[in-house]
VEXPATI-443808 format. One line per field, with one value per residue (C-alpha): residue number from 1; residue in one letter; y negated, x, z negated. Coordinates in nm, 4 decimals. Example, Ala and Ser with C-alpha at 12.3 -4.5 7.8 and 13.67 -1.06 7.14 Angstrom:
<pts>
nr: c(1/2)
rest: c(a/s)
north: c(0.4500/0.1060)
east: c(1.2300/1.3670)
up: c(-0.7800/-0.7140)
</pts>
This chain:
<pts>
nr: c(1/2/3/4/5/6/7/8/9/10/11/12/13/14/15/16/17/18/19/20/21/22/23/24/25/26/27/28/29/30/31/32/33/34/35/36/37/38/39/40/41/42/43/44/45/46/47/48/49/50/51/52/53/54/55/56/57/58/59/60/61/62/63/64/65/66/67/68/69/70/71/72/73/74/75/76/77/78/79/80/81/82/83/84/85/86/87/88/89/90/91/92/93/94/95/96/97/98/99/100/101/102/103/104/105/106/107/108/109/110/111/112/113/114/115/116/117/118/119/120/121/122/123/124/125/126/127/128/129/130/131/132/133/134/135/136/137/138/139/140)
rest: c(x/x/x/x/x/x/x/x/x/x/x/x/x/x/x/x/x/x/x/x/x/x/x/x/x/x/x/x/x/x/x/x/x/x/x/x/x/x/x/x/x/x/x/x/x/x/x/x/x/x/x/x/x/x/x/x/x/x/x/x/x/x/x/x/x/x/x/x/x/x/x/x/x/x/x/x/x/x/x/x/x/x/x/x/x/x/x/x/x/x/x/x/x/x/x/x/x/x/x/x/x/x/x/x/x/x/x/x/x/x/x/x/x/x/x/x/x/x/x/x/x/x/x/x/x/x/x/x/x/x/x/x/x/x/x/x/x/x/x/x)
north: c(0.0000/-0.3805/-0.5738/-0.8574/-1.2026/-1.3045/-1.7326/-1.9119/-1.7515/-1.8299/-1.5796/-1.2940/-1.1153/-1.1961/-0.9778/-0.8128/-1.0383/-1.3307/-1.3454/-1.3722/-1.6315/-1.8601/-1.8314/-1.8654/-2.1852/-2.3034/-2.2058/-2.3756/-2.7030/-2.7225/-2.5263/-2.2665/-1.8954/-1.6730/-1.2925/-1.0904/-0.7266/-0.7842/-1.0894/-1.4045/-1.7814/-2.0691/-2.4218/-2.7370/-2.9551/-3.1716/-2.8957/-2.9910/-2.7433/-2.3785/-2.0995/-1.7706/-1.4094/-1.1703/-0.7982/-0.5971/-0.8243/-0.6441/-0.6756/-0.6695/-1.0068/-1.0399/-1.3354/-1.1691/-0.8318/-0.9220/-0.8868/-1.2776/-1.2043/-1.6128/-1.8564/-2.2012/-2.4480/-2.8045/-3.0008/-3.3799/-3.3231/-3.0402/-2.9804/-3.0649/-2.7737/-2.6833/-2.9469/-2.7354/-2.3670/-2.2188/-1.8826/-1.7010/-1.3459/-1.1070/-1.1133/-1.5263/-1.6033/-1.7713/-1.9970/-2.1594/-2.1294/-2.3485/-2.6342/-2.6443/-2.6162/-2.8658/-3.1317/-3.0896/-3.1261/-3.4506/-3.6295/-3.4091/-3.7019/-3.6953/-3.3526/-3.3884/-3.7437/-3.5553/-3.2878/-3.5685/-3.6820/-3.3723/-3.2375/-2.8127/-2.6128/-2.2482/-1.9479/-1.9868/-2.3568/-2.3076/-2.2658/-1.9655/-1.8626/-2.0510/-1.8207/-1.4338/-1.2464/-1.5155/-1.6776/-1.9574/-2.0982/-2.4158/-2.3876/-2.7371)
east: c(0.0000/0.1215/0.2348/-0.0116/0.0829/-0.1745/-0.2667/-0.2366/0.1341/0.0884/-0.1506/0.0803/0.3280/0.6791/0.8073/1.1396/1.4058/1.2285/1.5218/1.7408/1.5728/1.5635/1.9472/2.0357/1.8286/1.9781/2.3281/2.2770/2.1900/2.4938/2.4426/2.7137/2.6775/2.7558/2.6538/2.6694/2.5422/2.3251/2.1888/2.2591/2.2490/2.2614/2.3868/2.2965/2.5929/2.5536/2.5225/2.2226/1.9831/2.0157/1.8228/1.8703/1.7604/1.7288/1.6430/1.8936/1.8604/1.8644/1.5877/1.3947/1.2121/0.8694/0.6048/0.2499/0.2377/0.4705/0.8475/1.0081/1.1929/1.3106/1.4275/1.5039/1.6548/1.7994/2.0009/2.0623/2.4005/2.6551/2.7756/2.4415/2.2066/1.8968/1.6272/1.3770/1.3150/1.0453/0.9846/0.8505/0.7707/0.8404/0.4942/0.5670/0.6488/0.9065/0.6713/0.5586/0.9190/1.0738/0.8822/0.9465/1.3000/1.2919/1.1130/1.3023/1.6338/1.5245/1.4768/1.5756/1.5880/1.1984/1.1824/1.3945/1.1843/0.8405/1.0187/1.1239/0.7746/0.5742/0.8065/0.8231/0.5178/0.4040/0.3888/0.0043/0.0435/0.1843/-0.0079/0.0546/-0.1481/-0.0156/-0.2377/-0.4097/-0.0969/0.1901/0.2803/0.5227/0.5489/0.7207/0.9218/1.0586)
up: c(0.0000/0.0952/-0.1866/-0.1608/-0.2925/-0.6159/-0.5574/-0.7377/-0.8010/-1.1632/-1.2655/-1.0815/-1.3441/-1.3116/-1.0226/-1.0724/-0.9534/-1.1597/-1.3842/-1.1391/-1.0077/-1.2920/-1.3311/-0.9933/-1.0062/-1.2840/-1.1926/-0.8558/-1.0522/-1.2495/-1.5609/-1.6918/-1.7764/-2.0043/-2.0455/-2.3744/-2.3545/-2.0686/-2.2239/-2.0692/-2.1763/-1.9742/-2.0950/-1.9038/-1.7948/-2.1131/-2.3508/-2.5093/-2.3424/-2.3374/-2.1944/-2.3417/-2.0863/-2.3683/-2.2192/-2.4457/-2.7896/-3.0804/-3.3464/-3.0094/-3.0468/-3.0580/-3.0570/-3.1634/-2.9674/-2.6889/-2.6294/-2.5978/-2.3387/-2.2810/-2.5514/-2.4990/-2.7191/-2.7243/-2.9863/-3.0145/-2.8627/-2.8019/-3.1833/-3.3660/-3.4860/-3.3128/-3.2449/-3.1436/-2.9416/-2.7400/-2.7013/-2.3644/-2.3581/-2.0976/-1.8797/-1.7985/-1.4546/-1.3044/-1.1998/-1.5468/-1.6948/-1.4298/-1.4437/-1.8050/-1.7902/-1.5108/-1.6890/-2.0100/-1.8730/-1.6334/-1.9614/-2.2639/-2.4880/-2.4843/-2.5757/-2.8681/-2.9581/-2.9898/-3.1807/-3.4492/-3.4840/-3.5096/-3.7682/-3.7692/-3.8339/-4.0004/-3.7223/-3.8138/-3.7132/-3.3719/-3.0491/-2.8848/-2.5906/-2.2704/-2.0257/-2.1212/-2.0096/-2.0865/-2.4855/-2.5742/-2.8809/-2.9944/-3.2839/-3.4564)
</pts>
């Protein structure tokens, strides 16, 4: 049977090269790699941002009943400690993680701004469901 293309692309479930697609993007723009027991992070050129692919992490995270498969973080500036992280489990596509990545590294000073004023919250506190089959959360 043809693979047939789900539209909008956003409610499809991350096909198999998505990770590779997210790094390679992000590569391509400038950020560096690093790979740790199949688990790679990627730092944008300022350090601030990082994107963590974690298939072989051990505890094997988990945000409600699904594996986090993405975690990304930024920090006020290359030596401070985290401002902020989000969390993206393994059934988000490509498609929704981009954009955020995109628009947090155009201007991640406004990221780390709204994290300041909504200071962090419980688990219980935190808004989970992004669409039925994908969860971030937002962790201050």
């Amino acid at each position: 049977m043809a693979d047939v293309p789900r539209r909008p692309r956003y409610l499809a479930s991350p096909g198999e090269d998505g990770a590779g697609t997210v790094i390679q993007t992000l590569t391509d723009a400038g950020w560096t790699d690093a790979t740790w027991m199949d688990n790679t992070r990627v730092f944008d050129p300022s350090q601030r941002l990082a994107l963590e692919f974690l298939p072989e992490a051990e505890p094997v995270p988990r945000l409600e009943d699904q594996r986090v498969l993405w975690r990304l973080w930024a920090r006020r500036d290359a030596l401070s400690p985290l401002a902020w992280t989000a969390l993206f489990t393994d059934e988000t596509p490509e498609e929704v993680l981009l954009p955020v990545i995109s628009a947090l590294a155009a201007d991640p000073d406004a990221g780390l701004e709204q994290s300041l004023r909504h200071p962090a919250r419980s688990e219980a506190d935190d808004s989970a469901v992004v669409a039925p089959s994908c969860r971030c959360r937002m962790v201050s």
